[in-house]
N, C-alpha and C positions, 0 to 999 in steps of 0.2 A: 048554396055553393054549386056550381056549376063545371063540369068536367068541359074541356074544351079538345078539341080534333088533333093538338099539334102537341099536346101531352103536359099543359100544368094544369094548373087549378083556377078558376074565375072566382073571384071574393065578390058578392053581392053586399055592394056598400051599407053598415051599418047605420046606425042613429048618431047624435055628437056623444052621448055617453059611452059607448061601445066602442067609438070607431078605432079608438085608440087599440084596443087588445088585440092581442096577434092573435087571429084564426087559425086553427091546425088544422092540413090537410095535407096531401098526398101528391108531390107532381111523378106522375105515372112515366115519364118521359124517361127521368134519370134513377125513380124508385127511392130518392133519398125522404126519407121521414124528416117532416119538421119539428125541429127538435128547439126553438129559440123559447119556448115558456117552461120547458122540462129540468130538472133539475139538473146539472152540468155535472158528467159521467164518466168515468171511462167506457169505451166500448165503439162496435162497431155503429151507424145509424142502420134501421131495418131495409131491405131490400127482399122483393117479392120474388128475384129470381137469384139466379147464380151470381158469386163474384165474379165480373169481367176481371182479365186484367191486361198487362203489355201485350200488343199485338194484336187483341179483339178489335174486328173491325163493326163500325155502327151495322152497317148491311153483311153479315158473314157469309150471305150466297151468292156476293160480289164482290171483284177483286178493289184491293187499293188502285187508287187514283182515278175509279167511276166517280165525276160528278152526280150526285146525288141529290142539287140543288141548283137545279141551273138557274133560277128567276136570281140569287146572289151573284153574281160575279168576281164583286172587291168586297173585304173585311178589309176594316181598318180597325186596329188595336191602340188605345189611345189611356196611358198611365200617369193621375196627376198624382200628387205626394200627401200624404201624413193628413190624413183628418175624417174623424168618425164618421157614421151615418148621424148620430144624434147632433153632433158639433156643427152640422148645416143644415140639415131636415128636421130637426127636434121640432119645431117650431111648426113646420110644414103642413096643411092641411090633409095633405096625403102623404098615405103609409104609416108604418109603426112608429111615432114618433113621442115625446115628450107626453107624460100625462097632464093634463094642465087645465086650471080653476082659475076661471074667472079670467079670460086671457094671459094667467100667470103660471109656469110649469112649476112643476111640484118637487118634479125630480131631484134627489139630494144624494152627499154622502155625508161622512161623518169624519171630522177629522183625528187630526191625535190629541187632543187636548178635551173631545167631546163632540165640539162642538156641530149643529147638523148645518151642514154650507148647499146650500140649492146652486142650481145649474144656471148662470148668469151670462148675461148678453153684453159680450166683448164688446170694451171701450172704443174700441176701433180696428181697421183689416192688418195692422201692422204686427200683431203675434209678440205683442211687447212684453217686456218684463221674463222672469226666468221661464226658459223655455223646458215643455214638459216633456216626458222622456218613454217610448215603445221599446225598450230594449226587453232581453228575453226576462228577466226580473222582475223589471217594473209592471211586463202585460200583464204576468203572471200573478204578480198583487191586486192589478187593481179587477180581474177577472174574481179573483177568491173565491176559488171552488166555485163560481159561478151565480154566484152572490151582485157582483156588479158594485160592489161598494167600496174598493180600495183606492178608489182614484185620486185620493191624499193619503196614502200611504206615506209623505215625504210633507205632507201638510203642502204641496205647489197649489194653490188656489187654481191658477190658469187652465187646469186640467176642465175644470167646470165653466167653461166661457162657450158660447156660443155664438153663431151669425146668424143671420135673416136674412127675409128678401129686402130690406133694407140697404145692406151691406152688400149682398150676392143676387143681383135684380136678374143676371140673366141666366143664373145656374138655378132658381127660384123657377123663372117661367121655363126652364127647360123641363123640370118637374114638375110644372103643370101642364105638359105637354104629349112628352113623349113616355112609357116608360121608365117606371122608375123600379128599384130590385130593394126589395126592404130588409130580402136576409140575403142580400153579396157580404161574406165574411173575406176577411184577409185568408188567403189560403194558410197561412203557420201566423203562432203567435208568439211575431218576433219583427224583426226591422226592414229595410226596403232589400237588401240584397235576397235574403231569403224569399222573398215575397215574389220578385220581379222573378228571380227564378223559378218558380212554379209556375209563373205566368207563361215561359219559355221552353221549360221543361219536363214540367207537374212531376217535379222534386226539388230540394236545394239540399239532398243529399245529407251532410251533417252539420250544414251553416247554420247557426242562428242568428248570427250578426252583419254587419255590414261593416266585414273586414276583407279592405282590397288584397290585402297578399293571401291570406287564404281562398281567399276565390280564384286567385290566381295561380295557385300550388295546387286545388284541387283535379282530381281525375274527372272527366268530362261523363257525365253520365251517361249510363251505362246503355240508355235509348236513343240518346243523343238528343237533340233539340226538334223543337218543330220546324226551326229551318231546314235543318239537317233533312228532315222527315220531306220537304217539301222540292227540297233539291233534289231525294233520289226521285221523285216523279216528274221533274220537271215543270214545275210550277212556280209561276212567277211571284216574287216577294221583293219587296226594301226593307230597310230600317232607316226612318225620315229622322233624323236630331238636330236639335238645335243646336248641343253643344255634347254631351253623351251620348254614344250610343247605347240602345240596351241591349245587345247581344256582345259590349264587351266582359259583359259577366261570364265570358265565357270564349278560354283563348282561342282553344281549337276553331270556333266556328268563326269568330271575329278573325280569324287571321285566314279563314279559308274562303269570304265572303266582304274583303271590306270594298270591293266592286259593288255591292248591293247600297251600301250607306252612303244615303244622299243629307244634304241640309233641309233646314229647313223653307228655304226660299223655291229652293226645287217641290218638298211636296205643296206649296202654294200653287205652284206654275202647272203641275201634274193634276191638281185637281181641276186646277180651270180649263185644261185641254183635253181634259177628262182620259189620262193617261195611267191612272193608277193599277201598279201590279196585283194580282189578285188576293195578296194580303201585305197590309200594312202596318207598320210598328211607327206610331210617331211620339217622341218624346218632348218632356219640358225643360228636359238637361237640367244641371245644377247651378250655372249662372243667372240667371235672371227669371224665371217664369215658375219656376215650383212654387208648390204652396206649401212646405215642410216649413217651420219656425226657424228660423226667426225675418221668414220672406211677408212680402207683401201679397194677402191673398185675393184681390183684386187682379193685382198684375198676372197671378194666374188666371183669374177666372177672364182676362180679358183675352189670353193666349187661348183658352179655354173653346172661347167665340172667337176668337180667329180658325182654331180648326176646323170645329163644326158647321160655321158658315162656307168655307171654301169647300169641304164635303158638300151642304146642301145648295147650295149655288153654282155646283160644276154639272156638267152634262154627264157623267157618271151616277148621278144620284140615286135616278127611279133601279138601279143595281146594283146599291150598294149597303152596307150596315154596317156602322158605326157602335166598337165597344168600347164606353166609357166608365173606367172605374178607378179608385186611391187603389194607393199601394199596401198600404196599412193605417192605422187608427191616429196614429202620430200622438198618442200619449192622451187623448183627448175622453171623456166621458160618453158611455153606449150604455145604454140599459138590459137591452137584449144580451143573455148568453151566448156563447158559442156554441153549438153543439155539436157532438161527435163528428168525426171524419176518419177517413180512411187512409192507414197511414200509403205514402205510396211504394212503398220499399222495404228492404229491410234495415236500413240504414238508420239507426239512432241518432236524435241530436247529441251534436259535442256537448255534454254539459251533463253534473251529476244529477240523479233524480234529487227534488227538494220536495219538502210537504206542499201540495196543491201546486206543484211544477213538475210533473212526472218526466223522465227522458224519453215521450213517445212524442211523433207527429198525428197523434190520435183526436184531436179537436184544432179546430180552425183558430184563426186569430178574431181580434172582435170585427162588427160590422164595418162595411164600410160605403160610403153611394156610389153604385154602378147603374149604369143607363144603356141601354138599346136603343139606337138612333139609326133611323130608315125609314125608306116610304110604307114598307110593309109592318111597320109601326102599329101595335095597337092602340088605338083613341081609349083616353082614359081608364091606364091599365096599371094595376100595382101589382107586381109580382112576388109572393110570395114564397114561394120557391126558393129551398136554400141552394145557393150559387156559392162559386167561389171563383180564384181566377184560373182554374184550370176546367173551368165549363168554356169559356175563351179556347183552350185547349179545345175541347169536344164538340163544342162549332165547327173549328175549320176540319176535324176529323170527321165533322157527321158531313160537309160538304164532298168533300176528295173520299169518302170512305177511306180514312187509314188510319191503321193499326194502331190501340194508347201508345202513350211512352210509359206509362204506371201506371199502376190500378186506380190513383186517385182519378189521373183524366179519365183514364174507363169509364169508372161510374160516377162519375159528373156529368148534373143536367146540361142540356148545350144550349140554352135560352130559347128554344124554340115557341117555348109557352108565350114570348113576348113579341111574336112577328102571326103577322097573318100574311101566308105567303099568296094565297088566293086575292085576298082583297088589299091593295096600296090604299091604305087612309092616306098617306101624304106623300103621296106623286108630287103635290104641289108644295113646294117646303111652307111651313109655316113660319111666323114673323115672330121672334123672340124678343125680348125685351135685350136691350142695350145692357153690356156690363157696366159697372159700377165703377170703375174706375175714371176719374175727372178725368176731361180733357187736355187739364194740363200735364196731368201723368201724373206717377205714384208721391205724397209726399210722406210715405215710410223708407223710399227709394230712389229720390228726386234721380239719382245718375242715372236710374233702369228709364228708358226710352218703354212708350206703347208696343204689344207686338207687332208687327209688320198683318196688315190686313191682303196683301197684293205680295207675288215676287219683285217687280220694281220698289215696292215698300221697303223693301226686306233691308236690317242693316245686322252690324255682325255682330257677336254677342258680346253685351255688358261684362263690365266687373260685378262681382258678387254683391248683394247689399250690405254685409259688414265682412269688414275683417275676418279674417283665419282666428283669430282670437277669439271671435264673437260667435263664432260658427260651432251645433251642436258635434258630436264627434263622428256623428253617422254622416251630416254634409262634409266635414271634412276627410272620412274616406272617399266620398264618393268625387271629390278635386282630385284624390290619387289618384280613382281609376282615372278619371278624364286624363291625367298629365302622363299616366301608361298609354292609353288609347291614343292619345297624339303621339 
């Protein structure tokens, strides 16, 4: 194990029998203990120094809004929907994935009738059949006490399906490439509303669910947003959507900022003219491109590679990084624990404490795949470093030095373990493999059109792929926001 300059850990690659178990070590950067093979706790994780919290800046003998980084220019922030680390990477050659004999994983649970059901390789990318469920109940089962074994708790087989680079050719070579984060957990564990808002906030305050009128009754946190944060310094941001934005989680700033929200055809055109603000928020909206059930996840993975390509193929490149990470688990089977976190507030979830569902934000939600994508990329790198999405948060904090919104951003690693600012391994973008999805287009989706690879590409967004009837109840709030938002 090898310490490295920019503050994680270097994993010196194992044997094939080994390779699989999660090394414990120490990223010094953010001080959080790796907690994914320990027993699942209450409690704080260890830190060698003091709690930061709201207001600590990365550098505290320099004011807010010193760049601190100038080789970054642009972040771009980039949120696909609902799907584990294991439910795409189990499989994967690298990182914590799948235990697996004889090219067959092992991994299992047990249902309600007995029976032990192993972790099986979905029939196809349409997420057919009854779709499985992240709400705060169900994480919370199939987490048990940190067990990892309740993912039929309701006997849904689907929870145990998985894809390959079969299925997902270019999110597959994207993780043999750049960068992959093996303990990114969902910041809470609960649904996309809560999630995305920690993503924007690092809190969701007392939400555990992704309900539109309560998000829209709530008081606006109490540090405000990282826009917020970015506007008093005068620093340039969008929010690029296809068809939602993600800052209307949140009325105060959507309604003080909807000058900033462009489409998606604009951040095509922005990246090719290499025009991009110095941080970016691009969404897959709820119409056509997410990968949340009962979508086609293809059609995301190929939105996927439309973003990342128009990042590494714009004259902005050699200056920019790319965070790619799910929103949350989306119901799907992770082997790895969650472990501890820091709550960011004082603020309890709405919801009464249950046995092995405590009312704190004291542990993460379960894994999920996040990636670092830049030329300052490190070549063949697995992070293991616990992340969450409020280290996103503590990037653009550690760049501007400014002040957490909560103590969770506070002491959140900021990925730095994952770039070598010194040495650009890929000045020159590398060649991904092609997504997966035919060229005639989705046939789980036949109405959904390819994504637009070009702004002249660009057409405007689909109908949804089923009915309002067919749709889980979390896509169907998130049509309320959208039809509030418009």
């Amino acid at each position: 194990m090898d310490a490295i300059p920019d503050g994680g850990v270097r994993f010196v690659p194992m044997g094939e029998i080994d390779r699989r178990r999660f090394l414990l070590g120490l990223g010094a950067a953010s001080g959080l203990a790796l907690a994914g093979c320990r027993p699942w706790r209450p409690g704080f994780p260890g830190h060698p120094h003091r709690r930061l919290g709201p207001g600590d800046r990365p550098d505290p003998r320099r004011p807010e809004g010193v760049d601190l980084l100038p080789q970054i220019e642009h972040i771009v922030i980039y949120m696909q929907e609902n799907h584990s680390y294991d439910s795409y990477y189990g499989m994967h050659p690298r990182g914590d994935g799948y235990r697996v004999r004889h090219g067959v994983p092992t991994n299992s649970c047990v249902d309600q009738e007995g029976r032990v059901v192993p972790v099986t390789h979905a029939p196809d990318t349409c997420q057919s059949g009854r779709g499985v469920s992240q709400n705060w109940v169900s994480t919370h089962r199939q987490i048990d006490g940190g067990r990892m074994d309740g993912f039929l708790f309701d006997d849904n087989y689907n929870a145990m399906r998985y894809w390959d680079g079969t299925d997902l050719p270019f999110y597959w070579s994207l993780a043999s490439t750049f960068p992959i984060c093996d303990r990114w957990f969902a910041s809470a564990p609960a649904q996309t509303y809560p999630n995305r808002m920690y993503l924007q906030a690092g809190t969701c305050q007392d939400l555990i669910a992704t309900d539109t009128t309560k998000a829209f009754t709530m008081p606006h946190p109490a540090n405000g947003t990282i826009w917020d944060k970015l506007n008093a310094f005068g620093i340039s941001w969008r929010d690029y959507a296809w068809d939602l934005p993600d800052i209307a989680l949140f009325p105060k700033t959507w309604n003080a900022n909807k000058d900033k929200v462009r489409n998606y055809p604009q951040f095509l055109a922005d990246c090719a003219a290499g025009t991009l603000p110095s941080v970016s928020i691009v969404s897959p909206g709820v119409n056509s491109y997410t990968e949340e059930n009962p979508s086609d996840i293809q059609l995301g993975e190929a939105y996927s590679a439309s973003v990342i390509n128009a990042i590494m193929h714009g004259p902005a490149w050699p200056r920019t990084v790319l965070l790619f990470m799910y929103d949350e688990h989306g119901g799907y089977y992770d082997h790895v624990p969650p472990p501890a976190a820091i709550p960011p507030d004082d603020i309890p979830p709405a919801v009464a404490p249950a046995p092995g569902a405590p009312a704190a934000w004291d542990h993460y939600g379960l894994r999920v795949p996040g990636f670092v994508i830049s030329p300052f990329s490190r070549r063949n790198y697995v992070s293991h470093v616990v992340h969450d999405h409020t280290s996103v948060l503590r990037l653009i904090e550690t760049k501007f030095n400014l002040g957490a919104l909560t103590r969770r951003d506070a002491n959140a690693d900021n990925l730095l373990d994952c770039l070598d600012l010194r040495h650009p391994a890929f000045l020159e973008p590398p060649t991904l493999a092609a997504p997966g999805l035919p060229a005639t287009g989705s046939s789980c989706s036949p109405q959904i059109p390819p994504p637009p690879t070009s702004a002249a590409g660009a057409t405007v967004a689909t109908a949804p792929a089923a009915g309002p009837a067919e749709l889980s109840d979390s896509m169907q709030e998130r049509f309320a926001l959208l039809a509030r938002a418009r």
